[in-house]
VEXDREN-2710 file (C-alpha; in Angstrom, 1 decimal):
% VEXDREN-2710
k/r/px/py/pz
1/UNK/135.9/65.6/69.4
2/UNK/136.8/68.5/66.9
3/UNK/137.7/71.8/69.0
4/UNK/134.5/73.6/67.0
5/UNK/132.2/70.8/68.2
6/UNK/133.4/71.2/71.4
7/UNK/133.3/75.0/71.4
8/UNK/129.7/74.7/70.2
9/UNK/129.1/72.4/73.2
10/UNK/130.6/74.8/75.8
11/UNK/128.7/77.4/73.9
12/UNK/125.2/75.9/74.1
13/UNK/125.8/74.8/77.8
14/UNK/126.8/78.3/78.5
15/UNK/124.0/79.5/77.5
16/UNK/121.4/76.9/78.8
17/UNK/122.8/78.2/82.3
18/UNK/122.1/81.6/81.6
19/UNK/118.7/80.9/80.2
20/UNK/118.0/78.8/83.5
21/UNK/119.8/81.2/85.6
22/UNK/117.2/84.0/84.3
23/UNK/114.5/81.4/84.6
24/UNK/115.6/81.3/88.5
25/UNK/116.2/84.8/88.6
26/UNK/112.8/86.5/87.8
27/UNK/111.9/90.0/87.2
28/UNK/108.7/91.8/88.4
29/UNK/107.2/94.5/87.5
30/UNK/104.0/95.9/88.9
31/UNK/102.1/98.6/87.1
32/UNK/99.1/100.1/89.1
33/UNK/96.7/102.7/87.5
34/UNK/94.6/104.9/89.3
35/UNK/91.3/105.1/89.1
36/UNK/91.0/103.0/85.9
37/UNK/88.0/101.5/86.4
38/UNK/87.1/97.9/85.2
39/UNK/85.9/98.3/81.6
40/UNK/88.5/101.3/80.6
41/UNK/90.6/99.6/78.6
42/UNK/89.8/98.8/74.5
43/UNK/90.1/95.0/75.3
44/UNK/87.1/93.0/77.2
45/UNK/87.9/91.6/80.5
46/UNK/85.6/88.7/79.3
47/UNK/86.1/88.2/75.7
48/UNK/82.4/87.1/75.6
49/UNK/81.1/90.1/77.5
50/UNK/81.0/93.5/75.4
51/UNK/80.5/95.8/78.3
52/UNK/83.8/94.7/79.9
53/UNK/85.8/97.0/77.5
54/UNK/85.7/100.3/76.3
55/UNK/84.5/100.8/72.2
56/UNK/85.1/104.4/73.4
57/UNK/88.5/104.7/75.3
58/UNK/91.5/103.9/73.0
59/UNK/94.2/101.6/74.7
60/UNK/96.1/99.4/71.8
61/UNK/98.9/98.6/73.8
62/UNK/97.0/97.2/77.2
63/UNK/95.0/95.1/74.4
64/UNK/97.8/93.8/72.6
65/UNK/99.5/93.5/76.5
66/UNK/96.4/91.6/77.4
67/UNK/96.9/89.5/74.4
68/UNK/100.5/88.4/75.5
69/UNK/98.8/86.7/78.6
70/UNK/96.3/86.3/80.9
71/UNK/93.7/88.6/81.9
72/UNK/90.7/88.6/84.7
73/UNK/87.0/89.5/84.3
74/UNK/86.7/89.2/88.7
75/UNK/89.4/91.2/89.5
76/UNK/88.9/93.2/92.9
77/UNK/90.8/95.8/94.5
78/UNK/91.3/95.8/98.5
79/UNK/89.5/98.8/98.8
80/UNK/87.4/101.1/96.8
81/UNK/89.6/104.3/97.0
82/UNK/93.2/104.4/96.4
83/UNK/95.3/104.6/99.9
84/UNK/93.4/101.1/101.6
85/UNK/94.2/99.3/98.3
86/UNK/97.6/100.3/98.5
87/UNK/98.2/99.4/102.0
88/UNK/96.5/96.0/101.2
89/UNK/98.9/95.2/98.2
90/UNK/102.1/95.7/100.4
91/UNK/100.7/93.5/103.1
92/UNK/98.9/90.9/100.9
93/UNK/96.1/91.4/103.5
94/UNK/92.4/93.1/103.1
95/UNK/92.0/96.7/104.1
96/UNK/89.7/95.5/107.1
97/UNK/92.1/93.8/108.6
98/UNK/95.1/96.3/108.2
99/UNK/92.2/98.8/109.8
100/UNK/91.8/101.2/107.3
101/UNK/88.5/101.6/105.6
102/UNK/88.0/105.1/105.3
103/UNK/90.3/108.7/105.2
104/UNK/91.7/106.4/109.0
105/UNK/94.6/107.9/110.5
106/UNK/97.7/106.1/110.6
107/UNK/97.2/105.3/114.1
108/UNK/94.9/102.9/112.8
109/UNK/97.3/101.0/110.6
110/UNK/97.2/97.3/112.0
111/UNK/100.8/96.4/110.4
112/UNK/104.2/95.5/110.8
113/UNK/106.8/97.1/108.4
114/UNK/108.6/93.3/108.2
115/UNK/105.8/91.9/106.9
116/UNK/105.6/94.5/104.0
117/UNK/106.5/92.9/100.7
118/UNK/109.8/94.6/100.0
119/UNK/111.4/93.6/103.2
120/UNK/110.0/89.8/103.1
121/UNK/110.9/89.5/99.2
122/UNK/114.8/91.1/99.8
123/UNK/114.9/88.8/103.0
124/UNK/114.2/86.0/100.5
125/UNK/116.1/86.9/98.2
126/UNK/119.0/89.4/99.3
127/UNK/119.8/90.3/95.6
128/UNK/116.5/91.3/94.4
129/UNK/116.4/95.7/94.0
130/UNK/113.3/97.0/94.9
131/UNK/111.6/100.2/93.8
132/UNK/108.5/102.3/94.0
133/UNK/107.9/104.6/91.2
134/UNK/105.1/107.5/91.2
135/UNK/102.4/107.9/93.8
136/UNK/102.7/106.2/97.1
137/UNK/100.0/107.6/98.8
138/UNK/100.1/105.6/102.5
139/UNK/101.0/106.1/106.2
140/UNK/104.3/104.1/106.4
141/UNK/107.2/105.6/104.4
142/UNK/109.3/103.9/101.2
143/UNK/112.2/103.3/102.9
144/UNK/110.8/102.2/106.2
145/UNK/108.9/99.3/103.7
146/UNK/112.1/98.0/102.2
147/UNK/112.0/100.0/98.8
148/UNK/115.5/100.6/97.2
149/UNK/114.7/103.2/95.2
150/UNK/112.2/105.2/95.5
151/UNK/110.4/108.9/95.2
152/UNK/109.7/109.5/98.7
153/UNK/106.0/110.0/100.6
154/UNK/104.3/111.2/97.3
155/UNK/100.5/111.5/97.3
156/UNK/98.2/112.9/94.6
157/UNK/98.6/115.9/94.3
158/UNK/102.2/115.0/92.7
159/UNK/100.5/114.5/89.4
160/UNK/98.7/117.8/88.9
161/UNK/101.3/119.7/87.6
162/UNK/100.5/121.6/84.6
163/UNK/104.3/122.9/83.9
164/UNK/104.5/120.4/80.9
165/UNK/101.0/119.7/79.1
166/UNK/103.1/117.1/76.7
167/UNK/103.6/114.9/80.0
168/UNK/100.0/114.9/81.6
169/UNK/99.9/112.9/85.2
170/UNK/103.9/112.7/84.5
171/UNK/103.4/109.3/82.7
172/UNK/105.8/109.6/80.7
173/UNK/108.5/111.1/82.8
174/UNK/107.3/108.2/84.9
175/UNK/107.7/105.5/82.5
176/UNK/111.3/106.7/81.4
177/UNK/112.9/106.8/84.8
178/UNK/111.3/103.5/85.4
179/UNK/112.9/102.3/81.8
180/UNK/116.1/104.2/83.0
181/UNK/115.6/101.9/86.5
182/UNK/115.2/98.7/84.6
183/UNK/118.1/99.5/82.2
184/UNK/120.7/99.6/85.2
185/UNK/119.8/96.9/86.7
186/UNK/120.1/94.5/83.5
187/UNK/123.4/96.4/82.8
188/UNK/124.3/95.3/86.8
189/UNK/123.5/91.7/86.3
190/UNK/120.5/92.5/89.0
191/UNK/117.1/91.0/89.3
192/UNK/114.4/93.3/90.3
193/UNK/111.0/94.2/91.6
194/UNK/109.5/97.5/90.4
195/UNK/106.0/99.0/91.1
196/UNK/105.4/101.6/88.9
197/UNK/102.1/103.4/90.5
198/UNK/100.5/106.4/88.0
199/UNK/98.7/109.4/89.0
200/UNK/96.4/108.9/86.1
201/UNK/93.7/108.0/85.7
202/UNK/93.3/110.2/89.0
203/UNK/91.8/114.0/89.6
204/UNK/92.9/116.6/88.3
205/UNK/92.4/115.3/84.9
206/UNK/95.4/116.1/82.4
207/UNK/96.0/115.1/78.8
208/UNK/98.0/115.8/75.6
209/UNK/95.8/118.7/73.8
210/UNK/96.7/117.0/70.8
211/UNK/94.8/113.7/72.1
212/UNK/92.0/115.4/73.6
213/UNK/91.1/117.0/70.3
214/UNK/91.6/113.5/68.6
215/UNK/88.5/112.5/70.6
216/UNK/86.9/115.7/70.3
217/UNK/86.8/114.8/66.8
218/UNK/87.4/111.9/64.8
219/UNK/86.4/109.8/68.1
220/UNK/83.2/111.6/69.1
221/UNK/81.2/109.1/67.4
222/UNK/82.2/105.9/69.1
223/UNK/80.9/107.8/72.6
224/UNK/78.0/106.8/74.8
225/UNK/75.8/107.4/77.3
226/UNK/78.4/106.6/80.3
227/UNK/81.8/107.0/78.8
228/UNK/81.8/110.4/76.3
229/UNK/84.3/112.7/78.4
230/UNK/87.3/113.7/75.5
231/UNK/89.4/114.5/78.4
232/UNK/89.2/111.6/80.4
233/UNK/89.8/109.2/77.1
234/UNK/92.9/111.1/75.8
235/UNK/94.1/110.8/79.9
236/UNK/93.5/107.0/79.9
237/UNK/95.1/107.1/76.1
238/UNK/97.9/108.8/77.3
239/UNK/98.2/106.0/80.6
240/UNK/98.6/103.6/77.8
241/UNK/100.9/105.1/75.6
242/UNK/103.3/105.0/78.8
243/UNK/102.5/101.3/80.0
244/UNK/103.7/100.9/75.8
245/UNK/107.0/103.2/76.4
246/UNK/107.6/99.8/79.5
247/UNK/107.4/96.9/77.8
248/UNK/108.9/98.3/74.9
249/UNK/112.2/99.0/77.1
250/UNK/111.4/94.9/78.4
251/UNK/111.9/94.2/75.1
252/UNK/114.7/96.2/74.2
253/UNK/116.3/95.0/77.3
254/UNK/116.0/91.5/76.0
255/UNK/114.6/90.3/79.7
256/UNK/110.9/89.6/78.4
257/UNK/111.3/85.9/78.7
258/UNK/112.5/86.5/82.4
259/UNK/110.1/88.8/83.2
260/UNK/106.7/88.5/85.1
261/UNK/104.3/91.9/84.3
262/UNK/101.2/92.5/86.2
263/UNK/98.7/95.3/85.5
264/UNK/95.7/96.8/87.6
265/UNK/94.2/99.6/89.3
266/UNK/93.9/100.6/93.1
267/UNK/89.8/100.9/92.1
268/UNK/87.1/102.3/90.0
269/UNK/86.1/105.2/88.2
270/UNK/86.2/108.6/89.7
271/UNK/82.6/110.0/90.7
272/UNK/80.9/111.3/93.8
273/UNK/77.8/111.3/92.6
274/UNK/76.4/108.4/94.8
275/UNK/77.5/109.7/97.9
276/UNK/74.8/109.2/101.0
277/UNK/72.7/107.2/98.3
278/UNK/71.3/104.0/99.5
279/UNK/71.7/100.9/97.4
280/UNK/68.6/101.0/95.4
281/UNK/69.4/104.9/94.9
282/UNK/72.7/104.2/93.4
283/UNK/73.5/104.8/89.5
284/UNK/75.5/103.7/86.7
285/UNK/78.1/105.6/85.2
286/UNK/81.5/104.6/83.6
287/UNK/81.5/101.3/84.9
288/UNK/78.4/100.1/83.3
289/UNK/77.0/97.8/83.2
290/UNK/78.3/97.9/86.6
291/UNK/76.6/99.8/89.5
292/UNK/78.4/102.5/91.0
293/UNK/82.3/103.7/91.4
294/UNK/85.0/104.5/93.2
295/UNK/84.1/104.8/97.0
296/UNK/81.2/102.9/96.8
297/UNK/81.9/98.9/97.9
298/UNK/79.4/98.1/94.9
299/UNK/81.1/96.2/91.5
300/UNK/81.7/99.7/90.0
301/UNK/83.7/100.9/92.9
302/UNK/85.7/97.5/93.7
303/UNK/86.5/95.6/90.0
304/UNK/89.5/96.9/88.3
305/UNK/91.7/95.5/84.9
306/UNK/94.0/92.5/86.0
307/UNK/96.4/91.2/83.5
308/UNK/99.5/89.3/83.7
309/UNK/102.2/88.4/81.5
310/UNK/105.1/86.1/82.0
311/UNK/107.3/83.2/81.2
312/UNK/105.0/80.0/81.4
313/UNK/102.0/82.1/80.9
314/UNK/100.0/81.1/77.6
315/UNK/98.6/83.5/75.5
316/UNK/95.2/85.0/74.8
317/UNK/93.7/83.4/78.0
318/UNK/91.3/84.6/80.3
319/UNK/89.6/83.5/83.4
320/UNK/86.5/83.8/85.4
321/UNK/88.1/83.3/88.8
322/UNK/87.7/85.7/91.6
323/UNK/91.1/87.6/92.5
324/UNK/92.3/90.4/94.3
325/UNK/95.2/92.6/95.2
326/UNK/96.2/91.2/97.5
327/UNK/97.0/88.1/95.7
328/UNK/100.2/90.3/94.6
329/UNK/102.0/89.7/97.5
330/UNK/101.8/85.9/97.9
331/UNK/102.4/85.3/93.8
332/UNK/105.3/87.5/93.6
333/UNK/107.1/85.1/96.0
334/UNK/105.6/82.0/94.5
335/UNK/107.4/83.5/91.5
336/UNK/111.0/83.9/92.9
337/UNK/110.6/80.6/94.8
338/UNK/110.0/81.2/98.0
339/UNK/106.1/81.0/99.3
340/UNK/106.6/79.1/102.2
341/UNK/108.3/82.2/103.7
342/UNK/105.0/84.6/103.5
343/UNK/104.0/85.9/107.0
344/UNK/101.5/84.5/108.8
345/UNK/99.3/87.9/108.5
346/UNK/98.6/87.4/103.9
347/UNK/95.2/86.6/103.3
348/UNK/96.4/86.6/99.7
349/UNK/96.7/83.6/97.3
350/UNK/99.8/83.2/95.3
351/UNK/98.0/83.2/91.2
352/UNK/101.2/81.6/89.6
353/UNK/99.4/77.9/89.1
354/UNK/96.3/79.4/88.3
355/UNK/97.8/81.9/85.9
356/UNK/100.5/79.3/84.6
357/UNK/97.5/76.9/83.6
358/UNK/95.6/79.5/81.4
359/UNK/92.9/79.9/84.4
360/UNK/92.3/76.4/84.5
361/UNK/94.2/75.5/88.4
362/UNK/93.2/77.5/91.6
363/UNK/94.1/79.9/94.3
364/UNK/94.5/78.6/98.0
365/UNK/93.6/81.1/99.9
366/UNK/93.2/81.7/103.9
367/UNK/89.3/82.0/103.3
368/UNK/86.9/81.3/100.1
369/UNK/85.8/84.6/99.8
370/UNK/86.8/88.5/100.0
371/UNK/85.5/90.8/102.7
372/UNK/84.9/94.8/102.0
373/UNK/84.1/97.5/104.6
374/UNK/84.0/101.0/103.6
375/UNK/82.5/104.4/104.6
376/UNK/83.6/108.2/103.3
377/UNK/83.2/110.9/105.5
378/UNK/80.0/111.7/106.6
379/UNK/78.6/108.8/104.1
380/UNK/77.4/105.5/104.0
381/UNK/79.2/102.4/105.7
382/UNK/78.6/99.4/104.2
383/UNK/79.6/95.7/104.5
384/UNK/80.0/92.9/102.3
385/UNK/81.6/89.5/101.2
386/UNK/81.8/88.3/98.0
387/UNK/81.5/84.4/97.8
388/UNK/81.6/82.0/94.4
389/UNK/79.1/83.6/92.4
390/UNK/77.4/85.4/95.2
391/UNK/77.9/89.2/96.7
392/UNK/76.1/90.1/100.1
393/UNK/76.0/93.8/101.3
394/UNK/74.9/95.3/104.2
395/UNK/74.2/98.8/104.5
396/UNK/74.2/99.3/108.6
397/UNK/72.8/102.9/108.8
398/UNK/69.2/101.4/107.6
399/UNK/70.0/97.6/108.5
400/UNK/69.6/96.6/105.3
401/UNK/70.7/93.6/103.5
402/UNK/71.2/92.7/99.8
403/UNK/72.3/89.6/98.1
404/UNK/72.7/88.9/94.6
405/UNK/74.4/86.1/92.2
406/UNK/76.8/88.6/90.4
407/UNK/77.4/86.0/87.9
408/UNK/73.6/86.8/86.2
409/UNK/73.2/90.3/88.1
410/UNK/76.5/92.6/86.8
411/UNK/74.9/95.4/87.8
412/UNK/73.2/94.6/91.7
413/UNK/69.8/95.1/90.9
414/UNK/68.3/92.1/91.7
415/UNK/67.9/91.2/95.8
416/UNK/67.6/87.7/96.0
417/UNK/67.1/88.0/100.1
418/UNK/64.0/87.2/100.2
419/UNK/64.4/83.9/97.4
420/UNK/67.6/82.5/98.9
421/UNK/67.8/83.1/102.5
422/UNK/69.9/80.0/103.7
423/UNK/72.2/81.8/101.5
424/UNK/72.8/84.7/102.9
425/UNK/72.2/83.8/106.2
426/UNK/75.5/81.8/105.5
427/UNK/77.4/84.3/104.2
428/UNK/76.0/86.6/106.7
429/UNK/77.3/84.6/109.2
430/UNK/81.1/84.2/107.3
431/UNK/81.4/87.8/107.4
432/UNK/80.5/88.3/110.9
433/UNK/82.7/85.6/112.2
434/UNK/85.5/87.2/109.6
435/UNK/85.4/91.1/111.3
436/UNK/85.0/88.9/114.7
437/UNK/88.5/87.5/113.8
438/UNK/89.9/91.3/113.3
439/UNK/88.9/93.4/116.0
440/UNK/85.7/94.3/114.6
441/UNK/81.8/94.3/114.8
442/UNK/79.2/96.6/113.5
443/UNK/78.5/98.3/116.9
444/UNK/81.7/99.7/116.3
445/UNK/80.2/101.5/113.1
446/UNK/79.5/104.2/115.9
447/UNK/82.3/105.4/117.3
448/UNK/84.0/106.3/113.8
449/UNK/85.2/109.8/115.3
450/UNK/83.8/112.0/112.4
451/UNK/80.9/110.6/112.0
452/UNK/78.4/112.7/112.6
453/UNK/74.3/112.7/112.8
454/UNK/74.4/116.3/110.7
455/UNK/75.1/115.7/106.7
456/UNK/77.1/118.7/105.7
457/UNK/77.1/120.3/102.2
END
């Protein structure tokens, strides 16, 4: 053999190792928006369903993200409000179980720090870094977790600075110390996990001026009854322009093929207007055509964008199937190769067949369907579980119950209690059985400790 040919050889082998070595050797990174509500981006969830995007909010590089991969028209949060939801990602459990599902004290956290994500994925895998980027927003600290690199106990108001109006929320300060994170670790010969977790889309609302005046004018036109705020759109725009400033850096890095990207939000839209409303009381607002938002455990409060990008992954695909996330935990160690070494505690399904098969495999999970509890102070507490096509609520102040089939009834309004009830005296029945398992029954609904029989103002 000629030396060239056999330099070429060694060459080619070399690097078919380093290809399979990055192939073995994953990245992950985890970007979580805040209060981005199911429909905010400028690409449908459902490619066939108009009202699961935005014709209002502008967000080119989510769509063209979304493009790259797969993305989820049934994608739940744990919780409807932002610290539950974030709990329930690091434990790959539901906020019920972990025992937060309201403003709980931390006394009430039902978890161990080594089953929290970080620790179980670097016990795994010792060489994996770790890091939590942005808000953080829950009862047990970074470091106690397993995080690497972090910025500490930050909560929301972190993101409310006005001392720079050309980096609203701090995205992109965010985004480049996260591309600054990613950078040294490639340079270090490291594989990573990094959860990048924004302030926006979160109160206080902040924005470049020169975006909100892009809205105010050459966008008014595309606004409608539900989604006309110029603030709130050049905010979310902004959220966008950051996620962009990430995977341009992947791509810079040259680490997109070895990379695994997954996008969602801790829950819906911001509003408060539904508070102490009863179901039937209950409006639309950003969401539409989904009912309610954030705090509320209707669709508008609970579905969130889910999209995912990675090597296997085809393009352009989308899927109907129920997830949630909590189905984070499980699929990040499905993706470095070690599943069978989740703690007993995840409820979560890993989503690396179903998301490797363009939506065409399925999820094992602990149970076949999700289960929600929530009250806000002095408000409502509700119930539900959310089965196949099916979503039964209970409201337990009036001992009312609701089902509808969500796949025909987006926006709740349709109580099918009275037509099907073999169905929801099954699903009645999983739920109960479910809280049983936990701790929990709805004669504890009582003893919430600020509860109170007086509504205050």
């Amino acid at each position: 053999m000629k030396l060239t040919h056999l330099l070429l050889l060694c060459l080619s082998l070399a690097l078919a190792m380093l290809s399979l070595n990055a192939v073995e050797r994953p990245n992950i990174v985890l970007i979580l928006a805040d209060d981005q509500g199911w429909n905010a981006l400028s690409t449908r969830m459902d490619p066939e369903l108009p009202g699961s995007g935005s014709t209002y909010y502008q967000t080119p590089r989510l769509a063209e993200f979304a493009s790259q991969g797969i993305r989820f028209s049934r994608a739940y949060s744990g919780a409807p409000t932002c610290s539950p939801s974030r709990h329930s990602i690091q434990w790959g459990r539901s906020a019920s179980s972990l025992g937060l599902f309201a403003q709980c004290p931390p006394s009430w956290l039902k978890a161990e720090n080594k089953d929290a994500l970080p620790i179980v994925l670097k016990k795994a895998r010792p060489e994996y870094v770790t890091a939590h980027l942005g808000k953080w927003h829950m009862h047990r600290t970074p470091d106690e977790l397993g995080f690497d690199v972090h910025d500490g106990e930050t909560g929301n108001i972190n993101g409310n600075g006005e001392e720079d109006p050309e980096d609203p929320k701090l995205i992109f300060s965010l985004s480049r110390r996260a591309n600054t994170f990613m950078e040294e670790q490639v340079q270090a010969g490291r594989p990573f996990f990094l959860q990048i977790s924004h302030y926006a889309d979160h109160l206080q609302y902040r924005a470049k001026p020169v975006t909100i005046e892009k809205y105010k004018t050459e966008h008014a036109d595309k606004a409608t009854e539900y989604q006309h705020s110029p603030l709130w759109a050049a905010m979310n725009e902004n959220l966008d322009t950051g996620v962009g400033m990430v995977l341009d850096k992947i791509d810079e890095l040259g680490i997109a093929d070895s990379t695994y990207v997954i996008y969602t939000g801790d829950n819906g839209f911001e509003s408060k207007v539904d508070f102490w409303k009863p179901v039937t009381e209950r409006t639309f607002n950003k969401a539409f055509p989904l009912l309610s938002h954030k705090y509320m455990i209707n669709e508008g409060g609970l579905r969130v964008p889910f999209i995912v990008r990675g090597p296997g992954i085809p393009a352009g695909a989308s899927s109907r199937t129920p997830v949630i996330g909590y189905d984070i935990f499980p699929t990040i160690m499905d993706i470095v190769g070690h599943l069978d070494e989740l703690p007993d505690t995840v409820e979560g399904g890993s989503l690396l067949p179903l998301v490797s098969s363009g939506g065409k495999r399925s999820i094992s999970r602990k149970d076949p369907f999700f289960v929600f509890r929530y009250t806000k102070t002095l408000g409502t507490l509700d119930i539900a579980i959310v089965q196949d096509d099916y979503k039964l609520m209970k409201e337990i102040g009036s001992n009312t119950v609701h089902l509808w089939d969500i796949s025909e009834d987006l926006g709740e309004q349709k109580n099918l209690i009275n037509k099907q009830p073999q169905k929801a005296k099954a699903m009645y029945q999983a739920m109960t059985e479910y809280f049983n398992r936990i701790g929990w029954d709805e004669s504890q609904a009582a003893k919430m400790p600020w509860r109170t029989q007086a509504k205050k103002n």
